[in-house]
C-alpha angles and dihedrals in degrees: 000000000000133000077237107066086032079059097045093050095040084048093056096034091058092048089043078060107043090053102080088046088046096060094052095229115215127158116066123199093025116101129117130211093050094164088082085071095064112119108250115202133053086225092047096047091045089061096047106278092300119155108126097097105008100046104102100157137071087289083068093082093071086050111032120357086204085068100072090072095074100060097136094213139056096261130011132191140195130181119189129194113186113194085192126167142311089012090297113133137157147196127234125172133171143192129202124194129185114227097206106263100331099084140278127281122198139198122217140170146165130210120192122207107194093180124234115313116192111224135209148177149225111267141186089236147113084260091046091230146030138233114254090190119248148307148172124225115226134218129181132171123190125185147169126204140201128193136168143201107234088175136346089277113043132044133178129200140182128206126199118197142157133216137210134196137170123170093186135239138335131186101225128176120274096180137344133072099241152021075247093054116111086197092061122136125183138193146182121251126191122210103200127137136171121186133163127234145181143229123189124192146188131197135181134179116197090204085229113114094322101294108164130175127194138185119199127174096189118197106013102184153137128263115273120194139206108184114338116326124066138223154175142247107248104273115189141184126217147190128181128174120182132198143184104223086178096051089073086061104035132057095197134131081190094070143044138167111190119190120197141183143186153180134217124200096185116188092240109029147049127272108296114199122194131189139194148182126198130190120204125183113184091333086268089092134041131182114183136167129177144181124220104203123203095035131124102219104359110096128131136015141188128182137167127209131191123190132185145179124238103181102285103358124072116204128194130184117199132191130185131178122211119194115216107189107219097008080054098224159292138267126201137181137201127193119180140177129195124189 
């Protein structure tokens, strides 16, 4: 390792970190587009929502953009179902491709499905509305990513999206004072808006008992705004750092007992921390459990994974578990395939 490459991390290390102070971050529980928030992998979830430092394959592209650059194969491919609350679920696949030496792009989306809500409006009536029959909002993200190897131990990456989110009509007042007013206008207002966004991303494996770290701004945007008040997409900046404890005690390619941690510096919220322990045996099994701190509802997590080789194509299933206090919990679901 050269002081090079050491100088080149510390260097972007250090700007992934002056950014937040340098925005001058203000408003707190007022950001929009929240659903690009949603945890996306059943492996990531089962060990507490970490991805930041131990995501090396086309998932890594909702976590850390940097972490694209390790697939060990020509093409990988993930392909992620979340049952999540209150009947709300959505659908997130990705695609990594090697190009040759050069580097690895990806191809991500999300796409949200809210359910049917049934609408209604105010009314001069005995009710005091009336139904105006039912809709579903609709949310949808689309992204490509770049990353590259600088060495064989950092990466970087960069992923450009663009998301997408309408929440449908709504009849507001034009002019008048009152349902009872003869002079009343009324108009429809839809409240539809589409912006792109950014995340950039940094990795680096110090090839010494699996000890990772990883640097992720996620949703680097402009304000978008509705009525009067604007607001951002939910920037966030992360950091993640990964260790084998066992790996000082055991000289085995059979096990392996990986620890991870993260933090999370949200816009429009305080500093969330998440944890997480996984057990492999022969990379054919993995254990894993997790904790998400500073959350209402969010707490614990399990998941189990299982991966196997079929000549050229490697195939993994992954499960995790959320529990979501009062809204019970989540279940989410990962199949990939590498070739």
């Amino acid at each position: 390792m050269t002081i090079r490459r050491l100088g080149t991390a510390a260097l972007l290390i250090a700007m992934l970190g002056a950014l937040p102070a340098a925005a001058q971050i203000v408003k707190r529980a007022q950001a929009g587009f929240r659903f690009l928030e949603n945890p996306v992998s059943a492996e990531a979830v089962g060990r507490g929502g970490v991805g930041v430092a131990l995501m090396t394959n086309s998932n890594a592209v909702y976590w850390n953009p940097a972490g694209i650059a390790w697939i060990p194969q020509t093409a990988d491919i993930s392909v992620n179902y979340t049952k999540g609350i209150a009947g709300i679920n959505y659908f997130a696949p990705a695609v990594a491709l090697k190009l040759w030496d050069f580097g690895v792009v990806a191809f991500s989306g999300t796409i949200m499905d809210y359910g049917e809500f049934h609408g209604t409006q105010r009314a001069n009536n005995d009710a005091g509305f009336v139904e105006t029959g039912s809709f579903s909002p609709k949310a949808v993200a689309l992204g490509v990513a770049f990353s590259q190897k600088v060495s064989d131990r950092f990466s970087y990456g960069v992923n450009l999206k663009y998301a997408y989110q309408n929440l449908g009509s709504a009849t507001v007042g034009i002019s008048g004072n009152d349902l009872s007013d003869p002079n009343l206008q009324t108009g429809t207002v839809s409240y539809t808006k589409g912006e792109p966004a950014v995340d950039i991303g940094a990795y680096y494996d110090f090839q010494y008992h699996g000890i990772r770290f990883g640097a992720a701004l996620q949703n680097i945007s402009r304000e978008l705004k509705y009525e009067v008040e604007k607001f951002p997409m939910p920037f966030s900046v992360n950091f993640g750092a990964t260790i084998d404890p066992l790996s000082f005690f055991l000289d085995s390619k059979e096990h392996s007992f990986i620890f991870s941690v993260e933090s999370r510096h949200p816009r429009d919220f305080q500093e969330k921390i998440k944890a997480g322990v996984e057990y492999r045996y022969q990379d054919f099994l993995t254990v894993r459990t997790g904790y998400m701190s500073n959350s209402d509802e969010r707490g614990f997590t399990a998941g189990v994974g299982v991966a196997q080789d079929f000549r050229d194509l490697g195939m993994r299933v992954d499960y995790a578990y959320e529990a979501f206090g009062l809204f019970g919990g989540a279940h989410y679901i990962t199949l990939g395939f590498a070739y």
